[in-house]
Gaussian input, Z-matrix of N, CA and C with variables (Angstrom, degrees):
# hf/3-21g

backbone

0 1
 N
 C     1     B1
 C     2     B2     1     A1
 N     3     B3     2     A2     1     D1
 C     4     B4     3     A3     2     D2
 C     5     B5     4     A4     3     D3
 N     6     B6     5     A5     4     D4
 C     7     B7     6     A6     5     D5
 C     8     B8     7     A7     6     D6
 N     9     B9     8     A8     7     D7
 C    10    B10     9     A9     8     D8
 C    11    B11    10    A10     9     D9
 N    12    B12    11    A11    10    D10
 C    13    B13    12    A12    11    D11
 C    14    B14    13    A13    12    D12
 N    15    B15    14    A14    13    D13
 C    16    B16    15    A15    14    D14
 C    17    B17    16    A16    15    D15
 N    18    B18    17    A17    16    D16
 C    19    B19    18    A18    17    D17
 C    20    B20    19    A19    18    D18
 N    21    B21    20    A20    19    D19
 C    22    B22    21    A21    20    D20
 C    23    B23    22    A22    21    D21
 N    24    B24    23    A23    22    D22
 C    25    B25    24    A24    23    D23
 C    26    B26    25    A25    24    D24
 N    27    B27    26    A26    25    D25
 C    28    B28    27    A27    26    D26
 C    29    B29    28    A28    27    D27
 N    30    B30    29    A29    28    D28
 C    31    B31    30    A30    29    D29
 C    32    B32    31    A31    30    D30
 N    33    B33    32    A32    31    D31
 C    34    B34    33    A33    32    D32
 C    35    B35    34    A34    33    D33
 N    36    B36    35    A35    34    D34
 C    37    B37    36    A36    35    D35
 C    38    B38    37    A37    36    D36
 N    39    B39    38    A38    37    D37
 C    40    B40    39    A39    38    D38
 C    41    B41    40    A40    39    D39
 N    42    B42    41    A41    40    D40
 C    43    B43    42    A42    41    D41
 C    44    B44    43    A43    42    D42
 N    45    B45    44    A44    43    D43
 C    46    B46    45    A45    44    D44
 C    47    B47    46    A46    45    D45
 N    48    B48    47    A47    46    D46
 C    49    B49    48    A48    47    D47
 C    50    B50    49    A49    48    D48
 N    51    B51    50    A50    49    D49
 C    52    B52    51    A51    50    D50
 C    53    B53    52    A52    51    D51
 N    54    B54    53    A53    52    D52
 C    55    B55    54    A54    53    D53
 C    56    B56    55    A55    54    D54
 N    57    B57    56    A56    55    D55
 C    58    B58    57    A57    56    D56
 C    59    B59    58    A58    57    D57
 N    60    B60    59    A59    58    D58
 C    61    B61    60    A60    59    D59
 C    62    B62    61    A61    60    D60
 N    63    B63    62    A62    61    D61
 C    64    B64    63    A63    62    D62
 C    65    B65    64    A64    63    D63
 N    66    B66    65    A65    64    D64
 C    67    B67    66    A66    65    D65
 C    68    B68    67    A67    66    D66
 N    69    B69    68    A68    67    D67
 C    70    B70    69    A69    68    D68
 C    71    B71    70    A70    69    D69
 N    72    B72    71    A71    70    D70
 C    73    B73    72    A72    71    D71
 C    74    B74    73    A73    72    D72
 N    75    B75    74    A74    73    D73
 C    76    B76    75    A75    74    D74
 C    77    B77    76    A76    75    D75
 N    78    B78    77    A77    76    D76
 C    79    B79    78    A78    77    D77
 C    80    B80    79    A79    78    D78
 N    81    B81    80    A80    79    D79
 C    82    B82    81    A81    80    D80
 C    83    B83    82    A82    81    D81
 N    84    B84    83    A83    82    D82
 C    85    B85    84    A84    83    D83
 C    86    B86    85    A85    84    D84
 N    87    B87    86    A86    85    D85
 C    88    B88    87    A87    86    D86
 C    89    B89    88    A88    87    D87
 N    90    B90    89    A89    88    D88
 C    91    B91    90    A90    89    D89
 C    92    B92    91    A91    90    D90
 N    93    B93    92    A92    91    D91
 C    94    B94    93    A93    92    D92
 C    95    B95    94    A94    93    D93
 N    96    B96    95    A95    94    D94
 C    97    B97    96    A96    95    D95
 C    98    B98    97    A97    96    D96
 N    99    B99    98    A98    97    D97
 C   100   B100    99    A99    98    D98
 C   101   B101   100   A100    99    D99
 N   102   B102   101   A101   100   D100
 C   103   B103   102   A102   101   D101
 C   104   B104   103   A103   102   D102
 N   105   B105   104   A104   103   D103
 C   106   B106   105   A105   104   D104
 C   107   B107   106   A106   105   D105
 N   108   B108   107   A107   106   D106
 C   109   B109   108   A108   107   D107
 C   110   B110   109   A109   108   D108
 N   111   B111   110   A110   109   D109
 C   112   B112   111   A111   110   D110
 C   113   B113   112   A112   111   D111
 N   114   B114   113   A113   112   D112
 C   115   B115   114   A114   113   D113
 C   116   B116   115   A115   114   D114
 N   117   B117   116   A116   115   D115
 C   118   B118   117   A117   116   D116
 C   119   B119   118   A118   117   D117
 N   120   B120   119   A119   118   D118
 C   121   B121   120   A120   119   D119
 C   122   B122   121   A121   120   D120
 N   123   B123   122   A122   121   D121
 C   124   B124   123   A123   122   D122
 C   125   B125   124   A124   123   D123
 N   126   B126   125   A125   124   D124
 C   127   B127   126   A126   125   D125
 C   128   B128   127   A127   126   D126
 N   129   B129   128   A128   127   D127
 C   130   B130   129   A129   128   D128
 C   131   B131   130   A130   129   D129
 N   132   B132   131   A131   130   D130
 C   133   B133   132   A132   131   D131
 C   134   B134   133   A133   132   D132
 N   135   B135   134   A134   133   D133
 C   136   B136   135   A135   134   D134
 C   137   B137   136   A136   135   D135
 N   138   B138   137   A137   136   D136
 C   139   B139   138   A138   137   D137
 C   140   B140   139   A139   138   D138
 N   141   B141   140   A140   139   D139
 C   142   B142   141   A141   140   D140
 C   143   B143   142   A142   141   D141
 N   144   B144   143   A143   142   D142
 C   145   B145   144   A144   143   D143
 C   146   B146   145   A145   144   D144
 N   147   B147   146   A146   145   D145
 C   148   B148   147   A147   146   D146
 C   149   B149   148   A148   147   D147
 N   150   B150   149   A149   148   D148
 C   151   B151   150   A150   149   D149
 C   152   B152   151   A151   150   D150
 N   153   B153   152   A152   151   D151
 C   154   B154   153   A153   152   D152
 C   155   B155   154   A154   153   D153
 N   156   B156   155   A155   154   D154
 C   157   B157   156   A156   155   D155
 C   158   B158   157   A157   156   D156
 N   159   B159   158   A158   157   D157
 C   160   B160   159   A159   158   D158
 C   161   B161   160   A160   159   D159
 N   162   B162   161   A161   160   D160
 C   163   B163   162   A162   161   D161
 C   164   B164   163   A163   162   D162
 N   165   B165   164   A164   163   D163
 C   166   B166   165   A165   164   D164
 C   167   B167   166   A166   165   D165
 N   168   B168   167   A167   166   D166
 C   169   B169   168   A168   167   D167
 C   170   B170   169   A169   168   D168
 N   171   B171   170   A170   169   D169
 C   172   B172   171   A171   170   D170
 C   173   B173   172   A172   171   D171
 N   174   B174   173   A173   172   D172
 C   175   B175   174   A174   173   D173
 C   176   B176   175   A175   174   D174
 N   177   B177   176   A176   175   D175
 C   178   B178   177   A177   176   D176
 C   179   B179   178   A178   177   D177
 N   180   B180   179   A179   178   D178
 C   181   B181   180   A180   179   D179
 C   182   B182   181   A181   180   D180
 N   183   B183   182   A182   181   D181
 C   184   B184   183   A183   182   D182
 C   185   B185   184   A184   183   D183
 N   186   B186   185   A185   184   D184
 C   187   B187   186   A186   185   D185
 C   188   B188   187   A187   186   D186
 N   189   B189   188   A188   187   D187
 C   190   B190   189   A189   188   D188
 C   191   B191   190   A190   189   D189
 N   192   B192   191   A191   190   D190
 C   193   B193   192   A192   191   D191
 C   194   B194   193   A193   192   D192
 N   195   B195   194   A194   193   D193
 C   196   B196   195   A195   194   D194
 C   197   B197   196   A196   195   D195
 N   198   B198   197   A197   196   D196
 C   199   B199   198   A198   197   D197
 C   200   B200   199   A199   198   D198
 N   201   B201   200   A200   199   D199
 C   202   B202   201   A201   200   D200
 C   203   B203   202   A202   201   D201
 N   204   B204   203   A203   202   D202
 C   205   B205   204   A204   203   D203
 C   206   B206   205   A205   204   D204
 N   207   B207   206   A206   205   D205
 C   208   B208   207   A207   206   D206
 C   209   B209   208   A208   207   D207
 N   210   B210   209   A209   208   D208
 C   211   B211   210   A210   209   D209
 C   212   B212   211   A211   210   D210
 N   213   B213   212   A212   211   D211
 C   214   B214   213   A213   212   D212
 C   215   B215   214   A214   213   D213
 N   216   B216   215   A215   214   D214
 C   217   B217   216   A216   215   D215
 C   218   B218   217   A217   216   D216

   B1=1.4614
   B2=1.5244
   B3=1.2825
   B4=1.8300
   B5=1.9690
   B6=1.2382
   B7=1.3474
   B8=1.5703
   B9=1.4650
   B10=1.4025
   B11=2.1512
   B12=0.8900
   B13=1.3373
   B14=1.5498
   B15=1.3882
   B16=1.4864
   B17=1.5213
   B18=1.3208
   B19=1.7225
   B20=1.2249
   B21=1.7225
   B22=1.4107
   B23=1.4150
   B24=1.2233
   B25=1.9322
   B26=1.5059
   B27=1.7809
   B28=1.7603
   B29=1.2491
   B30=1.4835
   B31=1.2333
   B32=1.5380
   B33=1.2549
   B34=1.6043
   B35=1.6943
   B36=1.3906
   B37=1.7131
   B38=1.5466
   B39=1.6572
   B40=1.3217
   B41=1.7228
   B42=0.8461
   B43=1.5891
   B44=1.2087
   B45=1.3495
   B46=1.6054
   B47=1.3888
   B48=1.7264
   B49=1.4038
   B50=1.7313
   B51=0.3518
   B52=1.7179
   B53=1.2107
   B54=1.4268
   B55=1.7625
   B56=1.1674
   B57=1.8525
   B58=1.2192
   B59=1.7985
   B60=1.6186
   B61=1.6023
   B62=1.3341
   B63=1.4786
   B64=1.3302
   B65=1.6014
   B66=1.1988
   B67=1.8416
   B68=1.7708
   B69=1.4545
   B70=1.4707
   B71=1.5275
   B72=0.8990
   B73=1.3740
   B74=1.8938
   B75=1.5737
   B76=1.5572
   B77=1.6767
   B78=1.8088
   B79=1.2959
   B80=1.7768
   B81=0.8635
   B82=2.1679
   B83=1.4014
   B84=1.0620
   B85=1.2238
   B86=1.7914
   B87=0.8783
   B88=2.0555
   B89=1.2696
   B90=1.2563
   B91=1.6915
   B92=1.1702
   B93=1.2285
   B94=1.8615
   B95=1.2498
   B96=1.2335
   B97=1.7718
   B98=1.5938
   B99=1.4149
   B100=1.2282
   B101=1.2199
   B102=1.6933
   B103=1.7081
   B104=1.2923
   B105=1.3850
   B106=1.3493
   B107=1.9770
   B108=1.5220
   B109=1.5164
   B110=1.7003
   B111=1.3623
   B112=1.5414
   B113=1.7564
   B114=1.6322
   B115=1.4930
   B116=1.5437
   B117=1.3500
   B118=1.5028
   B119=1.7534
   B120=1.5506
   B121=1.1405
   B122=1.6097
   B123=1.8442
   B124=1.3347
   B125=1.6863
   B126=1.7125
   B127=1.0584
   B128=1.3469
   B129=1.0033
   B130=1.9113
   B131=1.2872
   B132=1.5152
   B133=1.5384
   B134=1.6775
   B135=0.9720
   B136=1.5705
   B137=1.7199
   B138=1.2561
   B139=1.6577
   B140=0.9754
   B141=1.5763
   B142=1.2979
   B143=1.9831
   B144=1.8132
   B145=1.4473
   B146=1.8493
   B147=1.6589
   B148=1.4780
   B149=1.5758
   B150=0.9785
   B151=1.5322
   B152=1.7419
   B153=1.3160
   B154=1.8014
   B155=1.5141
   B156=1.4273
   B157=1.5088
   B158=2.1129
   B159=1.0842
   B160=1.6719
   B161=2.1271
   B162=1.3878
   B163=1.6929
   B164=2.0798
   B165=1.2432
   B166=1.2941
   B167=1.5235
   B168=1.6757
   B169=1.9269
   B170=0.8881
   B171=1.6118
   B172=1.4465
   B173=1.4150
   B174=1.0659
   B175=1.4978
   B176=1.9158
   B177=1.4874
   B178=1.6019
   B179=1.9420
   B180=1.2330
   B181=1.5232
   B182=2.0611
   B183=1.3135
   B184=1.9780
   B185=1.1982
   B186=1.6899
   B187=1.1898
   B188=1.5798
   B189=0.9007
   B190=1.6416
   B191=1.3026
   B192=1.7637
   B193=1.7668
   B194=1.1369
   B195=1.6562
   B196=1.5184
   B197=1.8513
   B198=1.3916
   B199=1.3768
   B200=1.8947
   B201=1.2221
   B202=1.0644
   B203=1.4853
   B204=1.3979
   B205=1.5558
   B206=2.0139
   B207=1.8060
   B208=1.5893
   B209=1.7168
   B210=1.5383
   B211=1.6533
   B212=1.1796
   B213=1.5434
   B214=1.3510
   B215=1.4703
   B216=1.1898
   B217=1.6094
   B218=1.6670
   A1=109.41
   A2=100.50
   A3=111.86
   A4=96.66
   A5=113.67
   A6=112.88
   A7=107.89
   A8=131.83
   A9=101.08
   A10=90.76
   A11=108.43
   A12=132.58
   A13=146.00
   A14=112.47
   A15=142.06
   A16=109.92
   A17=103.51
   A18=103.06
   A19=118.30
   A20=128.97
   A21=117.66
   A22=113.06
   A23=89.54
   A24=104.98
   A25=103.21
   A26=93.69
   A27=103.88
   A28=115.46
   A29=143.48
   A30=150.58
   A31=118.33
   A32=122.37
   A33=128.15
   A34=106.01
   A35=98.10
   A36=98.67
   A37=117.00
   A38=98.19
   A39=100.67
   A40=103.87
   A41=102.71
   A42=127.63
   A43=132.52
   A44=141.51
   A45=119.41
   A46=114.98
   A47=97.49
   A48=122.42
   A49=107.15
   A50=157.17
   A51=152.80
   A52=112.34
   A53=115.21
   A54=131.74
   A55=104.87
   A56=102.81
   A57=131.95
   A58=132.19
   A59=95.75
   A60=97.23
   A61=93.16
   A62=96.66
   A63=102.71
   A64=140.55
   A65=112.15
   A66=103.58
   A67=89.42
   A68=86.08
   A69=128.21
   A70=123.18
   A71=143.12
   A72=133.10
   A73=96.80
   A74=105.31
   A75=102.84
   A76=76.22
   A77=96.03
   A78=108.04
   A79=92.16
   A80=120.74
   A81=124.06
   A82=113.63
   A83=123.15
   A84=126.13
   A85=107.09
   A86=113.58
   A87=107.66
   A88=102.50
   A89=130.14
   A90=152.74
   A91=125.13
   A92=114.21
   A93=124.47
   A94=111.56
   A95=104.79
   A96=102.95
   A97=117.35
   A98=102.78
   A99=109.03
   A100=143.33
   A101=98.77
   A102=142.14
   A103=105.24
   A104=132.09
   A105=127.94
   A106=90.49
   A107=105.34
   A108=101.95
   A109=101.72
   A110=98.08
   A111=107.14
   A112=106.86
   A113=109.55
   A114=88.33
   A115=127.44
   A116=98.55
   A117=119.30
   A118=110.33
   A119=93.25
   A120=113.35
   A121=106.25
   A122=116.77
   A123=115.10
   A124=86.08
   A125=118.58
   A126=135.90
   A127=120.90
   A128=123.70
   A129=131.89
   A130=102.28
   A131=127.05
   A132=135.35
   A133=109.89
   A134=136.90
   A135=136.30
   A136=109.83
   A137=88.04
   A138=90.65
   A139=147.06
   A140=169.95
   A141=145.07
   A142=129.09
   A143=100.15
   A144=93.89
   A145=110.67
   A146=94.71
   A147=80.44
   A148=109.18
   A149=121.24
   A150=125.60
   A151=118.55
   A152=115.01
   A153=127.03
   A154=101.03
   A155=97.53
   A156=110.59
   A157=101.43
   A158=95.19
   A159=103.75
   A160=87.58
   A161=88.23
   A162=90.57
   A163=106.54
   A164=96.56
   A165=117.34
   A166=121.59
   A167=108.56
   A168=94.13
   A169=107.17
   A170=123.09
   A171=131.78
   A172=121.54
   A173=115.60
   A174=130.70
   A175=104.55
   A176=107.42
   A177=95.09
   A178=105.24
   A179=91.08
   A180=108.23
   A181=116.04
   A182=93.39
   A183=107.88
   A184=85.82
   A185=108.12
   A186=125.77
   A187=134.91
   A188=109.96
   A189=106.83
   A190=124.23
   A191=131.54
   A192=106.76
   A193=66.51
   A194=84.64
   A195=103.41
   A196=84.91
   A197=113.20
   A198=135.87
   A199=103.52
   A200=132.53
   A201=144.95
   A202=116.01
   A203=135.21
   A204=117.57
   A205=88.52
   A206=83.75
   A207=85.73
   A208=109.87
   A209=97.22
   A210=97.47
   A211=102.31
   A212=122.34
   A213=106.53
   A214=125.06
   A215=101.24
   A216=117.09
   A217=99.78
   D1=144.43
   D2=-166.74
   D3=-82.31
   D4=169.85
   D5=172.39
   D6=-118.38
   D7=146.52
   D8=-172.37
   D9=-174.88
   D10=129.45
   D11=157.18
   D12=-33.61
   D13=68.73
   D14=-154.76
   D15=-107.88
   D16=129.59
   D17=168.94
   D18=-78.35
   D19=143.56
   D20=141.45
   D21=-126.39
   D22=151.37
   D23=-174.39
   D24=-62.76
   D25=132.84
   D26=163.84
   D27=-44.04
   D28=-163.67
   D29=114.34
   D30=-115.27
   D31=141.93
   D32=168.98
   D33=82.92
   D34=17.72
   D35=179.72
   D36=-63.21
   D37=-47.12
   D38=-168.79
   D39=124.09
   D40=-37.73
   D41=-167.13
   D42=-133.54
   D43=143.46
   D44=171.86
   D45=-78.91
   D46=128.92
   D47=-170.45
   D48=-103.93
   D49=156.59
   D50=144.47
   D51=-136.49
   D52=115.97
   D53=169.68
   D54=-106.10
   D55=134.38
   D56=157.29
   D57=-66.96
   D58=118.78
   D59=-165.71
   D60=-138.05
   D61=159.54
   D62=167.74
   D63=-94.66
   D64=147.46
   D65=-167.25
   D66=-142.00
   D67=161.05
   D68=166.98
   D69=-70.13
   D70=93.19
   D71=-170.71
   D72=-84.41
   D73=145.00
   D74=-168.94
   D75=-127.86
   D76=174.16
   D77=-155.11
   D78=-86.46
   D79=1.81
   D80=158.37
   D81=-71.45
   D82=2.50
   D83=-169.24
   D84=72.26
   D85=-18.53
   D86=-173.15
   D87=-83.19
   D88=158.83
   D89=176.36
   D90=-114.40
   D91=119.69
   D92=164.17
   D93=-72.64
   D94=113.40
   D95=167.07
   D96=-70.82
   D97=141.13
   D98=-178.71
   D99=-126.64
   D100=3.17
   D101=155.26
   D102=-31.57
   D103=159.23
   D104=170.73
   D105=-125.44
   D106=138.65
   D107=-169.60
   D108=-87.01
   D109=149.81
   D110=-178.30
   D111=-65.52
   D112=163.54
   D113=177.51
   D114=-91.06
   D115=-2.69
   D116=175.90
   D117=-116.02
   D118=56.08
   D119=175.87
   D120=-150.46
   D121=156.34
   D122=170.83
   D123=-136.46
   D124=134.58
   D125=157.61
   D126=-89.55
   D127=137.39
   D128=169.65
   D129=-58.27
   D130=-31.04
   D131=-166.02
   D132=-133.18
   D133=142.23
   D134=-172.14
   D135=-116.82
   D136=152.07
   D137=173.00
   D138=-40.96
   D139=88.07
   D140=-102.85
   D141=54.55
   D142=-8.23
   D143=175.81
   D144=-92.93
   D145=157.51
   D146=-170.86
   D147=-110.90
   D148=128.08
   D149=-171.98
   D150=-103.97
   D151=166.97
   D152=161.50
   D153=-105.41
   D154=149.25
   D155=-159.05
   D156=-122.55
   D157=144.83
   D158=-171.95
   D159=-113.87
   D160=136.84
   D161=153.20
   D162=-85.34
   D163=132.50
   D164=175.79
   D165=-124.93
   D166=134.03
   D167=166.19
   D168=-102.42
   D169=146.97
   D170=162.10
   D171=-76.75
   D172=157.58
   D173=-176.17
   D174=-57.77
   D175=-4.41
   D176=175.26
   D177=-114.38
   D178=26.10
   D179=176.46
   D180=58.68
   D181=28.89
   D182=165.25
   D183=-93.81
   D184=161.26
   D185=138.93
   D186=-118.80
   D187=159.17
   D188=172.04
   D189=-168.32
   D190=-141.51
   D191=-172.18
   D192=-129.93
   D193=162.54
   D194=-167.41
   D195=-144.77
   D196=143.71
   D197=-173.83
   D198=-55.85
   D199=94.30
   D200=-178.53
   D201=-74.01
   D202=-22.65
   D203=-159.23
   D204=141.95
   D205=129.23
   D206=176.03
   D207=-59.36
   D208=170.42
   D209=176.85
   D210=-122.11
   D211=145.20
   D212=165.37
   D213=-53.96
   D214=170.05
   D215=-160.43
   D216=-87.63

């Protein structure tokens, strides 16, 4: 499995946040994250869950995938 650079949305920011973590890309195309979450942090997605990924632009005009919806297991 490849290693590779995925957003997931803050929670309780106030705002849209998106942090960069790292995941697993599996041969389904979906990714295990493999980030460990800060403790003064809340993720939309948790460590070890495995998600589908959307290309998204950010408000500073990059793009990238951003954690879409768990995947089945």
């Amino acid at each position: 499995m490849s290693s590779q650079t995925i957003y997931v949305s803050l929670l309780n920011e106030g705002t849209a946040v998106w942090k960069p973590v790292e995941a697993e890309r599996s041969a389904d195309g979906t990714f295990r994250i493999v980030s460990e979450m800060l403790a003064d942090e809340e993720w939309a997605f948790k460590s070890g869950e495995k998600v589908t990924v959307r290309q998204h632009a950010f408000s500073d005009g990059e793009t990238g995938l951003v954690a879409d919806r768990r995947a089945a297991s």
